[in-house]
VOMAR-916097 format. One record per residue (C-alpha): x, y, z; residue number from 1. Coordinates in nm, 3 decimals. Last residue first. Layout:
BEGIN
<<X; Y; Z>; NUM>;
...
This chain:
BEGIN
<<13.117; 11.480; 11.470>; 49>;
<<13.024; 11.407; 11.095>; 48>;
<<13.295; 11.664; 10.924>; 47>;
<<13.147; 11.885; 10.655>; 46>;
<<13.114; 11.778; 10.270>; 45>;
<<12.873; 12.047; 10.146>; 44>;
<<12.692; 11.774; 9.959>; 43>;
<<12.613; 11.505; 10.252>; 42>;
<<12.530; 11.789; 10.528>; 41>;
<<12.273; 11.907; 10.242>; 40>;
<<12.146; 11.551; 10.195>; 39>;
<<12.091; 11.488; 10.493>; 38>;
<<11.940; 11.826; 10.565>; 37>;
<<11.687; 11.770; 10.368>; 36>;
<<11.651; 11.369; 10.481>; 35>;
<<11.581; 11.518; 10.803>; 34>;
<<11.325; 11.810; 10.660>; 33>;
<<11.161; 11.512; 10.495>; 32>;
<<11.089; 11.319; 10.761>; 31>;
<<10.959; 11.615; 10.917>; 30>;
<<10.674; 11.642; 10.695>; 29>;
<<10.589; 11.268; 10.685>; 28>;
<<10.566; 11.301; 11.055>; 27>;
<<10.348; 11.578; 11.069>; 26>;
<<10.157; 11.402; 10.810>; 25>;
<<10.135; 11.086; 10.992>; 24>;
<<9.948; 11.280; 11.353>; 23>;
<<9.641; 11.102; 11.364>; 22>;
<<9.844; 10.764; 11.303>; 21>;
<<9.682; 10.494; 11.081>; 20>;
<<9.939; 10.229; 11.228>; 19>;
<<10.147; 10.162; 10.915>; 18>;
<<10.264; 10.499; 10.790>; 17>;
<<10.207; 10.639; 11.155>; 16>;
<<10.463; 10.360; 11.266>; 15>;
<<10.651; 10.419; 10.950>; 14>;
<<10.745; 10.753; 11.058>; 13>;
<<10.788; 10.721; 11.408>; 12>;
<<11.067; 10.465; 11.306>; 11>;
<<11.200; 10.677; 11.070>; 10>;
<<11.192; 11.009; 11.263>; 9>;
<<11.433; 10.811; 11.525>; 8>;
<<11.636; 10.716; 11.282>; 7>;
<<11.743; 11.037; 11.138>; 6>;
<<11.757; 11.189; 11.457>; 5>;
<<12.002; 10.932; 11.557>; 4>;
<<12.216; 11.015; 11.214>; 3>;
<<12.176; 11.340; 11.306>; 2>;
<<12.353; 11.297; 11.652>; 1>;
């Protein structure tokens, strides 16, 4: 499910990278919340369901 997330906010974020998107530093902003909590799923070592 996070990893889906993940992706999705990728795509949208290079489209508004790329495409000159009103709404890029929305995006930008919650790219990084997803890579946040990434990285925080990553270091406290819980199960991927």
């Amino acid at each position: 499910m996070l990893s889906t997330v993940i992706i999705i906010l990728v795509v949208l974020w290079a489209i508004g990278f790329f495409g000159g998107f009103i709404a890029s530093g929305l995006i930008h902003i919650l790219l990084v919340i997803a890579l946040i909590v990434l990285v925080v799923r990553l270091v406290s070592g819980r199960s991927v369901v």
